[in-house]
N, C-alpha and C positions, 0 to 999 in steps of 0.2 A: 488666470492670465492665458491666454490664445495667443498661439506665436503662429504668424504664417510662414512657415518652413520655405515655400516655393517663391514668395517674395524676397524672407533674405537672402536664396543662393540667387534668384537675379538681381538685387541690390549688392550682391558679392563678389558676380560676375564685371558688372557698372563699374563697381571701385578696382576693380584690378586693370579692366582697361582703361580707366581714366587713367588710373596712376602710373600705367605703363605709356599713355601718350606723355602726361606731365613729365615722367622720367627722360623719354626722349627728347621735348622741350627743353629740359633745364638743361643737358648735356649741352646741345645748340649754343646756350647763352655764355656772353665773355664781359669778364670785367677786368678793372685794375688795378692793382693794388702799389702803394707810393710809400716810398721813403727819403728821406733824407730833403725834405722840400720838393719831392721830384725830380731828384738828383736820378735817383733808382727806381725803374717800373717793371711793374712785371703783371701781363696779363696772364689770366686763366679762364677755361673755361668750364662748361658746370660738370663733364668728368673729371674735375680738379687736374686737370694735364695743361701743364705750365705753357701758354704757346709762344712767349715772348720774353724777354729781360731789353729793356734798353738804360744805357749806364750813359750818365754826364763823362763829357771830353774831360774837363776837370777832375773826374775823379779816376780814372787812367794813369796812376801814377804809383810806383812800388812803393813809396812811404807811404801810403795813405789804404794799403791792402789790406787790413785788419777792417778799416771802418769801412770799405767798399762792401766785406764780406758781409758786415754785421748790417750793412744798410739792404741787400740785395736777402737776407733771413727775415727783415722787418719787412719788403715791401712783400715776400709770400707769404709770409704770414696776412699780413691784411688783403692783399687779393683773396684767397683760401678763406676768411672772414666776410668779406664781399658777398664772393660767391656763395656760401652757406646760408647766408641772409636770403640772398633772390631765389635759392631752390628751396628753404623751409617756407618762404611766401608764397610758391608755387605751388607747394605741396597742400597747405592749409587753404588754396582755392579750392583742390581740388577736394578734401575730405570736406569742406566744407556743405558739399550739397549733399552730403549723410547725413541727418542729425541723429537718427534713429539709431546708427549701428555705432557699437561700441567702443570708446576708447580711440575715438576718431580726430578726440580734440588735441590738435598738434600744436 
């Protein structure tokens, strides 16, 4: 077996700086995450830093403060699920044009 040494430290090179542009890409990217029929939103974006919540007129209301809290826990949770989705798709673009180097397949 012949390994060319000086081709994988520049195919090593390649992948770090791709993956440092995709890194700064997905930070860039915002999604939304929904509860309650839409009652409850909450954007994120791909540093997982929460940039929004917007909450139904309807649901403003102190009886109903248990199920605001549990609906505004379910909409970050599926934003945070969102987002995870679009940055492991982004990521798998980019190892994707490795096939050679190892343990690449995300």
């Amino acid at each position: 077996m012949n390994i060319d040494i000086t081709s994988l430290i520049e195919q090593a090179k390649n992948l770090q700086n791709e993956l440092e542009t995709s890194r700064k890409k997905t930070e860039q990217l915002t999604t939304t995450g929904e509860a309650g029929a839409g009652m409850v939103e909450v954007s994120i974006n791909g540093a997982n830093r929460i940039l929004s919540v917007k909450i139904a007129d309807e649901l403003i209301n102190v009886s109903e403060k248990k199920m605001l809290e549990d609906l505004i826990v379910a909409a970050v949770n599926n934003a945070i699920k969102n987002i995870s989705e679009i940055t492991m798709n982004e990521m798998k673009k980019v190892t994707s044009v490795f096939p050679n180097f190892p343990n690449m397949n995300i």
